[in-house]
C-alpha positions as CSV (number, residue, x, y, z in Angstrom):
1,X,-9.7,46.5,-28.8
2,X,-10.8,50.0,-27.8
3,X,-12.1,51.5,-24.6
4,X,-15.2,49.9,-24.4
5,X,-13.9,46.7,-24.9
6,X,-11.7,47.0,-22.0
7,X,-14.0,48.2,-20.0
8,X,-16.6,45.9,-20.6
9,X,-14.6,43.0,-19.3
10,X,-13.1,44.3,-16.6
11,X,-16.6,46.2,-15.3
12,X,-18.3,42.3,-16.0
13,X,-15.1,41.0,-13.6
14,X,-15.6,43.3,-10.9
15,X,-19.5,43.1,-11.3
16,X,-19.3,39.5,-11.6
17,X,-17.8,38.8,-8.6
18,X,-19.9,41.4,-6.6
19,X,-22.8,39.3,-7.7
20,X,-21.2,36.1,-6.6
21,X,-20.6,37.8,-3.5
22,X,-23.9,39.1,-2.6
23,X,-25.4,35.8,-3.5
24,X,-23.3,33.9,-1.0
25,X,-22.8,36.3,2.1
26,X,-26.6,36.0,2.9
27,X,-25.7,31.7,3.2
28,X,-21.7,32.0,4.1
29,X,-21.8,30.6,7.6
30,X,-24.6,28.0,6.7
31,X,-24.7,24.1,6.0
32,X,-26.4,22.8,3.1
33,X,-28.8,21.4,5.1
34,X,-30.2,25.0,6.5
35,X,-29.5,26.2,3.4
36,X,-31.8,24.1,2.2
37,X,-34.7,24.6,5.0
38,X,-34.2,28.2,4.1
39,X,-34.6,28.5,0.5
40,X,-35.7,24.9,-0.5
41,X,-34.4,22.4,-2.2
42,X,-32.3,23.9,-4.8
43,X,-30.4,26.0,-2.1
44,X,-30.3,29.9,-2.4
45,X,-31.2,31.2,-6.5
46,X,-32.2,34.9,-5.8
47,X,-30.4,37.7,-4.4
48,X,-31.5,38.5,-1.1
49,X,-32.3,42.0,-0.2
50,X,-32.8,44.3,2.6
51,X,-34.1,48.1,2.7
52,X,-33.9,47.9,-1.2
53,X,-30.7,46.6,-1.6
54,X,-27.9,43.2,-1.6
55,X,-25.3,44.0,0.5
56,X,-21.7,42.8,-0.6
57,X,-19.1,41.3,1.7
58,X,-15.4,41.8,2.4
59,X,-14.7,40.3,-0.2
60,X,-15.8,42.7,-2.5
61,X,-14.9,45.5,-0.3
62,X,-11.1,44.1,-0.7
63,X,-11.5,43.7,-4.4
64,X,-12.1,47.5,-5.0
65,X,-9.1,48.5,-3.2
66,X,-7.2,46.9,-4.8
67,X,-8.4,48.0,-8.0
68,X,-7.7,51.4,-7.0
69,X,-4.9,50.8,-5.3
70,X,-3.2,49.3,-8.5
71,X,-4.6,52.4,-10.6
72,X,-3.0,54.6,-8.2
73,X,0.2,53.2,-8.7
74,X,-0.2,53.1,-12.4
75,X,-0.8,56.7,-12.2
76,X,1.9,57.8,-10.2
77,X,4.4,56.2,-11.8
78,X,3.2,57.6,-15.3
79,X,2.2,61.2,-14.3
80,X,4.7,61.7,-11.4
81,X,7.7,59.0,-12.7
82,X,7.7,57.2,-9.5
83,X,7.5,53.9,-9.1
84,X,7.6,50.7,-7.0
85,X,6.4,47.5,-7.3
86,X,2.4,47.2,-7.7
87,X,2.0,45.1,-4.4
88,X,3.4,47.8,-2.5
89,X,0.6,50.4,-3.5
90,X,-2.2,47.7,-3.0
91,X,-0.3,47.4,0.2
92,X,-1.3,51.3,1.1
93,X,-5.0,50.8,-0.3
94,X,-5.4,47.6,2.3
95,X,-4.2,49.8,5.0
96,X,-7.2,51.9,4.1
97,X,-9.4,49.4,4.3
98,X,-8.3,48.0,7.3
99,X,-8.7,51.8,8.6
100,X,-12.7,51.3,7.2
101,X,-12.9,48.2,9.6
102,X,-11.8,49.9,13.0
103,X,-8.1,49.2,12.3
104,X,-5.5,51.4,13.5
105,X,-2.2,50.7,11.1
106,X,1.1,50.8,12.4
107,X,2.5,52.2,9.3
108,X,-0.3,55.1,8.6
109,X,-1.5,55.3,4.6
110,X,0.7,57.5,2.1
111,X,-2.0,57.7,0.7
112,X,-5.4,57.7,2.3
113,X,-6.2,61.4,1.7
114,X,-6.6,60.8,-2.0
115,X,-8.9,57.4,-1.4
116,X,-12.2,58.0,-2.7
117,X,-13.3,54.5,-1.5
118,X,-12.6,56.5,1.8
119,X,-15.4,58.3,1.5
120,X,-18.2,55.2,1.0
121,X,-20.1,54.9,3.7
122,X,-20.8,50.7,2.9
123,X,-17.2,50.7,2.5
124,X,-17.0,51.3,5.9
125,X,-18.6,49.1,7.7
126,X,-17.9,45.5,8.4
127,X,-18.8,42.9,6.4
128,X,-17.6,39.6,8.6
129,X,-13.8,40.6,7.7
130,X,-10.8,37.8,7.7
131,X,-9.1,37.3,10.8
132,X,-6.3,36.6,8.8
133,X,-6.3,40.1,6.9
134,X,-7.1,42.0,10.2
135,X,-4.1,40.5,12.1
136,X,-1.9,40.4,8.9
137,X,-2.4,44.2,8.6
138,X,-2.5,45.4,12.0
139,X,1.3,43.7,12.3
140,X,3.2,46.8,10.7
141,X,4.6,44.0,8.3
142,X,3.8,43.4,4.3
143,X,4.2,39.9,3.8
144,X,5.6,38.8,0.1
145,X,5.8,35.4,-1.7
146,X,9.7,35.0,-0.7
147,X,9.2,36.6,3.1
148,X,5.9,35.3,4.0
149,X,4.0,37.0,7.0
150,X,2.5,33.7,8.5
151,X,1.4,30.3,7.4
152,X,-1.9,31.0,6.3
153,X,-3.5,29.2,3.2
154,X,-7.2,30.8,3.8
155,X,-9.4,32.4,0.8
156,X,-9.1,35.8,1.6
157,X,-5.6,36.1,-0.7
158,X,-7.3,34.6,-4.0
159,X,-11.1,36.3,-3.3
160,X,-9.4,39.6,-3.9
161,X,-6.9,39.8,-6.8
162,X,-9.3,39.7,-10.3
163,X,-8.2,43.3,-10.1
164,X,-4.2,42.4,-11.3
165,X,-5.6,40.6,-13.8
166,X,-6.9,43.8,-16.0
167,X,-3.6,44.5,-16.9
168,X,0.0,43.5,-16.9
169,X,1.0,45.1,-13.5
170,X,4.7,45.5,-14.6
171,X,5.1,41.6,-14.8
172,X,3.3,38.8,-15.1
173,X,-0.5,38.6,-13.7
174,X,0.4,35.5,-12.1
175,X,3.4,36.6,-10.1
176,X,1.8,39.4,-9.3
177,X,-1.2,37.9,-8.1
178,X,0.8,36.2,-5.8
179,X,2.4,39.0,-4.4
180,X,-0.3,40.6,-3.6
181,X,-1.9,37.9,-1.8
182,X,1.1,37.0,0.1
183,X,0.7,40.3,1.3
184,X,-1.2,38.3,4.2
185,X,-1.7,34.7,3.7
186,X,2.1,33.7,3.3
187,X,1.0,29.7,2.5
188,X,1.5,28.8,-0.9
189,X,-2.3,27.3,-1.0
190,X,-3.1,30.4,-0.4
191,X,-1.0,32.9,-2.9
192,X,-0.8,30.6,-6.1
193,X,-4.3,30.1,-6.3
194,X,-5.0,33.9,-6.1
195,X,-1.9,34.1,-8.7
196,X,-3.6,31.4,-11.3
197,X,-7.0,33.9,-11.1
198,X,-5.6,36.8,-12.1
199,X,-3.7,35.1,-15.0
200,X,-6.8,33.5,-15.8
201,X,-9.1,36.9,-15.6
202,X,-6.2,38.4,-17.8
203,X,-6.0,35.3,-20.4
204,X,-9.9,35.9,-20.9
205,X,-9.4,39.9,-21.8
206,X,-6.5,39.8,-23.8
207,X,-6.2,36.5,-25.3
208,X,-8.6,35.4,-28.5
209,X,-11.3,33.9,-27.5
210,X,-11.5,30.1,-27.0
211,X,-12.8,27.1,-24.6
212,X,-12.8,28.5,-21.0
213,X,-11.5,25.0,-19.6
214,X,-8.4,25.7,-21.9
215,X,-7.7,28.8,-20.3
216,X,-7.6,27.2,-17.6
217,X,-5.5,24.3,-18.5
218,X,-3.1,27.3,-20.0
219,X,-3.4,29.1,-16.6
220,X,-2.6,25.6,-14.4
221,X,0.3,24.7,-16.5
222,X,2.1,28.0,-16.1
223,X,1.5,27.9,-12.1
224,X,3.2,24.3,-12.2
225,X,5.8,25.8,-14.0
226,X,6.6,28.4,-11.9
227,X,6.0,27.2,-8.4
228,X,7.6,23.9,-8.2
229,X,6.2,23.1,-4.2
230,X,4.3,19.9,-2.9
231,X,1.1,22.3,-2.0
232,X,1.3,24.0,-5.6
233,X,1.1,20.2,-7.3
234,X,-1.5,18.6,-4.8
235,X,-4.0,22.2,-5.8
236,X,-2.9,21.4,-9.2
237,X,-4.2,17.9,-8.9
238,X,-7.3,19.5,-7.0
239,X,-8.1,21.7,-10.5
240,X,-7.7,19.0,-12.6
241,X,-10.6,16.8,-10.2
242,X,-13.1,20.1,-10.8
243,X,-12.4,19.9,-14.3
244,X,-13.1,16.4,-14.1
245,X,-16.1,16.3,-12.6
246,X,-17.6,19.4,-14.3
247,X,-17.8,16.6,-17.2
248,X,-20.0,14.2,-15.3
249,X,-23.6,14.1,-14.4
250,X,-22.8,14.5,-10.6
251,X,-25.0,17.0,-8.8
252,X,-23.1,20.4,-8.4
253,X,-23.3,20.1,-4.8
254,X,-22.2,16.7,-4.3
255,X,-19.3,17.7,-6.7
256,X,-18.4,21.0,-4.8
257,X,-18.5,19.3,-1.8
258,X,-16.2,16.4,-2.6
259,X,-13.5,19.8,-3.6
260,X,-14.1,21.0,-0.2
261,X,-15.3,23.4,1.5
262,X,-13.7,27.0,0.4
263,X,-12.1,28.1,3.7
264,X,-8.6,27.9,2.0
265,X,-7.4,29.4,-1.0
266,X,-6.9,25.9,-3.1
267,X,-10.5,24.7,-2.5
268,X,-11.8,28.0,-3.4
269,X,-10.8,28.2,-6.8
270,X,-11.1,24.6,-7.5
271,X,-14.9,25.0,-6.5
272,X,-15.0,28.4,-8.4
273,X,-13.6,26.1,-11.3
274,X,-16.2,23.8,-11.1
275,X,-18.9,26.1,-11.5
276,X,-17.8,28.0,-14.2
277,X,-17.2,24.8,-16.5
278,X,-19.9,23.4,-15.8
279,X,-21.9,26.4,-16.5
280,X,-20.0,28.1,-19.0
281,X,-22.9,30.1,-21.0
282,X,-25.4,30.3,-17.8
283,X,-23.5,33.0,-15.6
284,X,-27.0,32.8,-13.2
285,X,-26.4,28.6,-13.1
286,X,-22.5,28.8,-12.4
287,X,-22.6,31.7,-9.6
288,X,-25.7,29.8,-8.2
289,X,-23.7,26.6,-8.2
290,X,-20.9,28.4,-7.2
291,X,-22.6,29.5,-3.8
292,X,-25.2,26.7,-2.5
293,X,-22.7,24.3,-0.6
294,X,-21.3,23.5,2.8
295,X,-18.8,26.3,2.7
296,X,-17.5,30.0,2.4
297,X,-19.9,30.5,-0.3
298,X,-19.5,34.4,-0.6
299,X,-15.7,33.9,-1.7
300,X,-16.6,30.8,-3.9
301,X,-19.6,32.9,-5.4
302,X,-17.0,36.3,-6.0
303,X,-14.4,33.9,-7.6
304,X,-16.5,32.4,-10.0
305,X,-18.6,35.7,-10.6
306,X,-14.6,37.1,-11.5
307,X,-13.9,34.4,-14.3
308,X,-17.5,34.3,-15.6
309,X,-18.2,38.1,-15.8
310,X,-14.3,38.2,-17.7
311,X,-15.4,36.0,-19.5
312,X,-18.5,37.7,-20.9
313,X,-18.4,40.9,-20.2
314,X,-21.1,43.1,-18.1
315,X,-23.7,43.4,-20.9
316,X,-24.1,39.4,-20.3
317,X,-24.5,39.8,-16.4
318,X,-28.1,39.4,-14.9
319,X,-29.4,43.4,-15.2
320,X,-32.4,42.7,-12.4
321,X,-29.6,41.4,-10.4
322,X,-27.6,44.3,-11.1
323,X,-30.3,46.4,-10.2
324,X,-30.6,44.9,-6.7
325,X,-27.1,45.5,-5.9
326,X,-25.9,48.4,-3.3
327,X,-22.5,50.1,-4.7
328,X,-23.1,49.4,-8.5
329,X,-22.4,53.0,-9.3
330,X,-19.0,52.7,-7.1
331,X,-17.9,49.3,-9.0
332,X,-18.6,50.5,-12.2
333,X,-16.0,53.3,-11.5
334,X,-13.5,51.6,-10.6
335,X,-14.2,49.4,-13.8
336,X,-13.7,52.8,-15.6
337,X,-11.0,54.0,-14.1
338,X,-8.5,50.7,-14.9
339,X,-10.2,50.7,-18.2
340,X,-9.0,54.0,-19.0
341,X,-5.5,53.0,-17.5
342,X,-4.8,50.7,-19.9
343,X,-5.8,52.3,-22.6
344,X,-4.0,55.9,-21.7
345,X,-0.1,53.2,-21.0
346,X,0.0,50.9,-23.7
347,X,2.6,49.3,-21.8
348,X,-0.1,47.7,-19.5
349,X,-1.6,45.9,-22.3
């Protein structure tokens, strides 16, 4: 594994899930049924664009800072021999990007001067944030998995880690995953899931290759053997009912919508789940399924666009998509920038 290698799975994550974002946010707020009078009977299938370009959501906006704001931790601690846990520099890059949505933190960025996501003008403006984040972040507090900041089980923890799975993050992906989602949602259906994708996005880069549905059987037994709760078994038993019916002849939407709906962090990935398995080769058919249902369909779109584009890498995603997308140069920097990490610290590997 070279260079390239790393950085084609890690750009197809990050790309991935923009796509599966950008598909969704034009249909997030919207039943099936309008969906449907919109776009006709097999829901949303194109990217939508406006003034030349598909706009991406929060959720993408919170994905890239946290890829840079795990990088920058990397680098400090290997350049400059300081560190701290990688949570508490994605901590710092959140504060920045809850400075990009009219936010005022109570505990001001170390960092911010050196953010070049900063200096993005879409990055700046507000793409129907969380609640949850906003408030979470504007407290002055950084929640954690053991000293949670509310009770909050929504999406916005898992829609944003793919980034800690690129590399080991001094630990596990999947504690660390948690961590940092726990940095606001402090429900445990809403930081395990986001800890099962990242150890799922890092199973598909540095394990050999094999069946995506035993990744994720790999993935689901290690969260049940970590986090012994009653909400960690019954989104356990929620996986195993996408796998399930990703096996049957059900209609994707009838299926997705039988998971739920996406507004929490359990549903999401168990709809993201879905998709993926039952559109393994197709990444088009999965992040379409992934997106045309009842529900938060930008976060269940980004999700699935994370495992899928892990899975196969950029040169697989669809390039007149690609081509439609606003910030493509941005993402692919930030691919580049963890790709290089990882190969410049073997340790991460």
């Amino acid at each position: 594994m070279d260079q390239q290698y790393f950085y084609d799975k890690i750009a197809g994550s990050l790309m991935g899930g923009a796509l599966g974002d950008a598909l969704g946010y034009e249909v997030e707020f919207e039943s099936w049924d309008d969906i449907r009078r919109r776009f006709g009977e097999g829901g949303i299938r194109e990217l939508v664009t406006r003034e030349g370009k598909t706009r991406i959501s929060d959720d993408t906006q919170m994905t890239l800072f946290t890829n840079e704001g795990m990088v920058f931790g990397y680098w400090r601690a290997t350049q400059r021999g300081v560190g701290a846990p990688v949570e508490s520099y994605v901590y710092q890059a959140y504060l920045c990007w809850y400075m990009t949505q009219g936010g005022r933190p109570r505990e001001e960025s170390l960092w911010a001067p050196v953010s070049d996501l900063l200096k993005v003008p879409e990055l700046n403006a507000r793409r129907a944030p969380g609640n949850t984040c906003l408030s979470a972040l504007g407290s002055g507090k950084m929640g954690g998995v053991d000293e949670p900041i509310n009770d909050s089980k929504g999406c916005g923890g898992v829609m944003r880690v793919a980034p800690l799975g690129f590399m080991k993050c001094w630990g596990k992906p999947l504690e660390t995953g948690a961590e940092v989602a726990a940095i606001t949602h402090g429900h445990p259906g809403g930081w395990a899931p986001a800890g099962m994708l990242s150890d799922i996005v890092y199973r598909l880069i540095y394990e050999p290759p094999q069946p995506l549905e035993d990744v994720v059987l790999a993935s689901l037994q290690a969260v049940e053997e970590r986090w012994d709760y009653p909400t960690v078994r019954s989104f356990a038993d929620m996986v195993r009912s996408a796998i399930r019916l990703s096996h049957t002849d059900t209609p994707d939407v009838e299926a997705i919508h039988a998971l739920g709906g996406g507004w929490v962090g359990d549903e999401a990935l168990a709809i993201a789940i879905y998709s993926c398995l039952k559109h393994p080769d197709d990444i088009r058919a999965g992040l379409i399924s992934a997106v045309n249902h009842s529900g938060d369909s930008d976060s269940t779109g980004a999700i699935a666009g994370n495992i899928l584009g892990a899975l196969h890498g950029l040169k697989a995603l669809p390039a007149d998509w690609i081509e439609r997308l606003e910030l493509t140069d941005v993402i692919l920097e930030q691919a580049q920038n963890a790709a290089r990490t990882v190969m410049d610290s073997p340790h991460l590997l």
